[in-house]
C-alpha positions in Angstrom: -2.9 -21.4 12.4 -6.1 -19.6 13.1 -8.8 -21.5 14.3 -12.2 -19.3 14.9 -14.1 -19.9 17.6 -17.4 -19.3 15.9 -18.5 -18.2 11.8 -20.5 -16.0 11.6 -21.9 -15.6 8.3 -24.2 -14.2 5.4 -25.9 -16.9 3.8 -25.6 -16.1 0.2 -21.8 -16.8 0.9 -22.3 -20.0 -0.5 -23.2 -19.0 -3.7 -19.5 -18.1 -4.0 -16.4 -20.5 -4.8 -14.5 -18.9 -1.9 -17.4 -19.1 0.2 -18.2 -22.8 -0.1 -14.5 -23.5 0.5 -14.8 -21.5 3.8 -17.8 -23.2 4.4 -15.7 -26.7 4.2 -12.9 -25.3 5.9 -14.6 -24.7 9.0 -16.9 -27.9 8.8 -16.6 -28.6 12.6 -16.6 -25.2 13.6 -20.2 -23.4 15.3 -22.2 -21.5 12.8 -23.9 -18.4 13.4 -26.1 -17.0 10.0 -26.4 -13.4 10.2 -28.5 -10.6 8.1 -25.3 -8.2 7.3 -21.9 -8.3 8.4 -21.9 -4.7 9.3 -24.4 -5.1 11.8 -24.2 -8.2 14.4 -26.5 -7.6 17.6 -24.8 -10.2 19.6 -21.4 -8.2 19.3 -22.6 -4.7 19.5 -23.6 -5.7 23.2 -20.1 -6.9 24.2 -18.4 -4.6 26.6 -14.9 -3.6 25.8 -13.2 -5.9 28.2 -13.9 -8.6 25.6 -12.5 -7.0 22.5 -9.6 -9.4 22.4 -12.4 -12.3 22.9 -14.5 -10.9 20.1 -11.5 -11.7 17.6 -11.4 -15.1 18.0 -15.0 -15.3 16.1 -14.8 -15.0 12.0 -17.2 -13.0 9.8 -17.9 -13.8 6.3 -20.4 -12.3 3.8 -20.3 -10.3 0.6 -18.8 -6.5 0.5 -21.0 -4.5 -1.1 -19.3 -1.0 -1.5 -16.8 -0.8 -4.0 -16.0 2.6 -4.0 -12.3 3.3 -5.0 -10.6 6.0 -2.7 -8.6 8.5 -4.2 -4.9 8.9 -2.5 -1.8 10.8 -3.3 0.8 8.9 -1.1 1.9 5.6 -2.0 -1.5 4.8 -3.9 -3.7 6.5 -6.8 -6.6 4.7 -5.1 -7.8 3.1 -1.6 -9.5 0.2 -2.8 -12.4 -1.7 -0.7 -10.6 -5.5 -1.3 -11.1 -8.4 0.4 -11.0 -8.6 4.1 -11.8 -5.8 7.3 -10.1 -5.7 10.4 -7.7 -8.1 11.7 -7.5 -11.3 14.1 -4.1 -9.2 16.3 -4.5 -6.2 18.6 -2.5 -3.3 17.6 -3.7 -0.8 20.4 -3.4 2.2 18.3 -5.3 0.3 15.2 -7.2 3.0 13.1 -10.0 0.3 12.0 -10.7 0.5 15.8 -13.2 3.3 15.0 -16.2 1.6 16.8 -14.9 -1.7 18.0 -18.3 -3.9 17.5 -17.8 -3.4 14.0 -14.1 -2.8 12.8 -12.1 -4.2 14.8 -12.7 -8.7 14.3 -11.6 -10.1 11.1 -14.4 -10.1 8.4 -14.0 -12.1 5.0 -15.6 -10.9 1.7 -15.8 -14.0 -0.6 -16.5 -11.6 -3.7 -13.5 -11.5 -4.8 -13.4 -11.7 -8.4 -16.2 -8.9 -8.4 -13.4 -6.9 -7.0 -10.6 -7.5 -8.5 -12.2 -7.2 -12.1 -13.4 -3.4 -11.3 -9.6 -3.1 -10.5 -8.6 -4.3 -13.7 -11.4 -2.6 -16.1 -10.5 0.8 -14.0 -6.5 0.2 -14.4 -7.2 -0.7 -18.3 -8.9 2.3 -18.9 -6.1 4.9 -18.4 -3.2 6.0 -20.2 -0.9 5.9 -17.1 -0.2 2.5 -14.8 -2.2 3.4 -11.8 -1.1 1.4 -8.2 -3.7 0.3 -6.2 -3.5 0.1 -2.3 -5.8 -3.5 -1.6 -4.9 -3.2 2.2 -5.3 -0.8 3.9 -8.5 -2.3 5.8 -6.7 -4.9 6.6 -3.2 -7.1 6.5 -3.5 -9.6 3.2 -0.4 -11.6 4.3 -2.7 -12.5 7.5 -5.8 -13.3 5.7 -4.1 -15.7 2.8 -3.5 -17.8 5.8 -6.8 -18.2 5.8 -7.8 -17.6 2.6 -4.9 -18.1 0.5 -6.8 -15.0 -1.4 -2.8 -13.2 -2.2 -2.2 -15.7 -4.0 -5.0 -15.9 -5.8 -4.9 -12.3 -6.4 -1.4 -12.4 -7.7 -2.1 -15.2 -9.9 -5.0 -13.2 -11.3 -3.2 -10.0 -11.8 -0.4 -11.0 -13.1 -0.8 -10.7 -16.7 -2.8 -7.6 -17.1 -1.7 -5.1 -19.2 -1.5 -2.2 -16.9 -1.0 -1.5 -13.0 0.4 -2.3 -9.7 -0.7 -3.5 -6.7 -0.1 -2.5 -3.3 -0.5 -3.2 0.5 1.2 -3.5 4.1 1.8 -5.9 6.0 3.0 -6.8 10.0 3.6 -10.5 8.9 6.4 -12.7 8.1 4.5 -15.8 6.3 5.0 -15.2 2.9 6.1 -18.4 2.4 3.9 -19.4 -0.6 3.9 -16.0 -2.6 7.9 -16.4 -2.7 8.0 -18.9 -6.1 4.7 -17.1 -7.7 5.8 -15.3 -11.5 4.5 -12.2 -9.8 6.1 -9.9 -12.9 7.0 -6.8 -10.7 3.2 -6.1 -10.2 3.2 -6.3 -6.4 4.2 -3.7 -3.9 4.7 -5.2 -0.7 5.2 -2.8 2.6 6.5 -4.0 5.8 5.1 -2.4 8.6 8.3 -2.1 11.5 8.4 -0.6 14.7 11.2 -1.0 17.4 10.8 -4.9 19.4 10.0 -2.9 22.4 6.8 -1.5 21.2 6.0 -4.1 18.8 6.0 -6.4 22.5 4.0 -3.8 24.3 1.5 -2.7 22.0 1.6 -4.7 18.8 -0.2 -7.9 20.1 -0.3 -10.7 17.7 2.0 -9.5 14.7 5.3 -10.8 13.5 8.1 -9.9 15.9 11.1 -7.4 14.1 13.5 -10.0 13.4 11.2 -12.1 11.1 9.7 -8.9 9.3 13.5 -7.9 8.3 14.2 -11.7 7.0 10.5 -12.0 5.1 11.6 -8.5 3.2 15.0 -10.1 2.4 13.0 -12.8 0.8 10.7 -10.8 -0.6 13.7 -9.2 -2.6 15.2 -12.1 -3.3 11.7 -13.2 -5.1 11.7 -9.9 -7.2 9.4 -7.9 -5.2 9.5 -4.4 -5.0 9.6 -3.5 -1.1 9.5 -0.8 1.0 9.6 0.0 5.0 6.7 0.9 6.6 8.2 3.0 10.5 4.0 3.0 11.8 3.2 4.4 13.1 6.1 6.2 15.2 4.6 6.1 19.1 6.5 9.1 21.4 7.0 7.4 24.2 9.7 9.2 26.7 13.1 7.3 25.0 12.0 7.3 21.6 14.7 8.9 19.8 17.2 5.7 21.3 14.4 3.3 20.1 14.1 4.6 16.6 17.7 4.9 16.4 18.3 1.4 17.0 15.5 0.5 14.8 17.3 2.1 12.1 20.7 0.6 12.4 19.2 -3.0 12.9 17.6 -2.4 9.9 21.3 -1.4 8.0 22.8 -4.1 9.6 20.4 -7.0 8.9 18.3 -6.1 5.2 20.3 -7.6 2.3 22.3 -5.7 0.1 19.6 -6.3 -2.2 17.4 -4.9 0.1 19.3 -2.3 0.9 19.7 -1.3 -2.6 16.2 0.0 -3.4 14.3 -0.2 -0.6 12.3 2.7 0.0 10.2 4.5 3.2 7.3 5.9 4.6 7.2 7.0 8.1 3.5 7.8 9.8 3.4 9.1 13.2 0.4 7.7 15.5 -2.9 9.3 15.6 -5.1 7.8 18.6 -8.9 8.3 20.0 -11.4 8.7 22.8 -12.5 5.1 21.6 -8.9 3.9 21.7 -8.2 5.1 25.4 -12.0 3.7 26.5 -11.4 0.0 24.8 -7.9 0.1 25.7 -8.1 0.7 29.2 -10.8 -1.7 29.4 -8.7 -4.6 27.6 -5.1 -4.1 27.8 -5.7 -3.0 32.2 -2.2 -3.2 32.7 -0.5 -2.2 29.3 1.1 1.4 28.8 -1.2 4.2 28.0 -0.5 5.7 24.6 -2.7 9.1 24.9 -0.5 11.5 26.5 -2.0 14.7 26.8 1.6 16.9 27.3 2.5 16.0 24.1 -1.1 15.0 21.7 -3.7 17.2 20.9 -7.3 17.1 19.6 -7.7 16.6 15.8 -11.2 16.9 15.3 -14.0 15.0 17.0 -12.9 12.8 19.7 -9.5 12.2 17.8 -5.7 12.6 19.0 -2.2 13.4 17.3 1.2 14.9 18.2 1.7 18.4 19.0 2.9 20.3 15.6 6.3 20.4 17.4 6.2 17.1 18.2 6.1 16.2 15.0 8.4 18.6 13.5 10.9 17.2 16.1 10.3 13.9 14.6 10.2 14.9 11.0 13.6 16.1 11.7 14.8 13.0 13.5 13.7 10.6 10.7 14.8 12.6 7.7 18.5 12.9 9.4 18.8 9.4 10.6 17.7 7.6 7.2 19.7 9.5 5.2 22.5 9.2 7.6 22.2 5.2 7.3 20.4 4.8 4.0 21.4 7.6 2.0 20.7 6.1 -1.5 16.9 5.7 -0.4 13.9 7.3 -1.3 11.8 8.6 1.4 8.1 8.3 0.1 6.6 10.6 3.3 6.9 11.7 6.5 3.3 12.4 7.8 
């Protein structure tokens, strides 16, 4: 279990049920208060050979944007929910977009704030919209914290319309298993091959208990797809992805099996991400390649268009090769 090394935290946190619980929680733990969580002077000043150091501290305050996020992939909207960055170190990870601020683990206690705007919006329209509640951060992390899934589910649950939806690199979904979740909740499990999850995915869930938490996901009436994120191009990828595939035939459920459905994102990288990385991880492979990536917009990396194509090619064969009933959301 997490156990921060410092709070660091907005003092009208208190005037919140989840804040004062925090508060409690963390009794014997050093207390920092700060102005705004968006802005802490003693971390901006950290060098990036202490990024990995910097996530051992927790943040907590209030989010005050609530802006929904219009999307057309797995999602009609990216919703602001409630938790920012992440306590692991993905080196690729796309909240890493100025490390002093995105990258440590950051708790909003407003919850029900946010989750009623969900509701009133999802009540409002003739359709049952799906909201994506993680894509700042990884909910089945933070309920170990803040048990705030389960509180979510339990407060979603019997509204009239709407779904929601998030990813996930974790396997403790222990206590969402026996909720009466009504088929509201979407839950995506992020999977790589164990080779790059070891060498780049620090702190997640290794493969084998991603594949058994979405057996038991299925088992508990979840509707669950497969997340292949993003897909890194190292020189033996194509036997890697391969092998990801088959394990993933060979060890889902037939439940699983049976309705499971995909999304496959190929990795985008930065300037920031080579400067923190190399900084950080000294000794860890370097994910920018330059014979293969090229610049997409301002100090920002991706594959080669025939890269990609290459890969768009390889995944769309291979899954329909060993999961030819199943829908493939994307490639992108």
């Amino acid at each position: 279990m997490f156990k921060p090394k410092a709070i660091y935290f907005e003092k009208n946190i208190e005037n919140y049920v989840l804040g004062k619980e925090l508060l409690e929680k963390y009794k014997d733990i050093p207390k920092i208060e700060i102005e705004n969580h968006n802005s802490i002077k003693e971390m901006q000043e950290k060098e990036n050979k202490e990024f990995v150091e910097m996530k051992t501290n927790l943040i907590i305050g209030t989010r005050k944007t609530h802006k929904f996020v219009p999307n057309h992939k797995i999602s009609d909207f990216l919703v602001p929910y409630t938790s920012s960055g992440c306590i692991a170190s993905c080196m690729y990870c796309y909240l890493v977009c100025n490390y002093n601020k995105c990258a440590y683990l950051r708790l909003f206690v407003n919850r029900e704030e946010m989750l009623e705007k969900v509701i009133k919006v999802s009540n409002r329209e003739d359709k049952d919209l799906t909201f994506e509640i993680g894509s700042n951060s990884d909910l089945v992390l933070e309920n170990t914290i803040t048990n705030n899934l389960v509180w979510t589910i339990e407060n979603f649950k019997d509204t009239s319309k709407g779904f929601l939806t998030f990813p996930t690199k974790f396997d403790m979904v222990d206590n969402i298993l026996d909720l009466d979740h009504k088929g509201k909740i979407i839950i995506r499990m992020s999977v790589n091959p164990k080779e790059i999850i070891e060498q780049v995915e620090f702190g997640t869930s290794r493969l084998r208990g991603r594949i058994e938490a979405i057996n038991r996901l299925k088992d508990a009436g979840y509707k669950v797809g497969i997340l292949i994120a993003p897909v890194i191009f190292v020189e033996n990828w194509k036997e890697l992805y391969l092998e990801l595939i088959k394990e993933l035939q060979s060890k889902l459920s037939p439940k699983a099996k049976k309705d499971v459905f995909f999304e496959v994102i190929f990795m985008t990288y930065s300037y920031v991400h080579t400067k923190i990385n190399a900084d950080a991880f000294p000794n860890r492979i370097n994910l920018y390649d330059k014979e293969i990536m090229t610049g997409r917009g301002r100090g920002k990396y991706w594959y080669k268009p025939e890269i990609r194509e290459e890969g768009t090619k390889f995944f769309k064969e291979n899954l329909h090769k060993y999961f030819p009933e199943n829908e493939i959301i994307y490639i992108v």
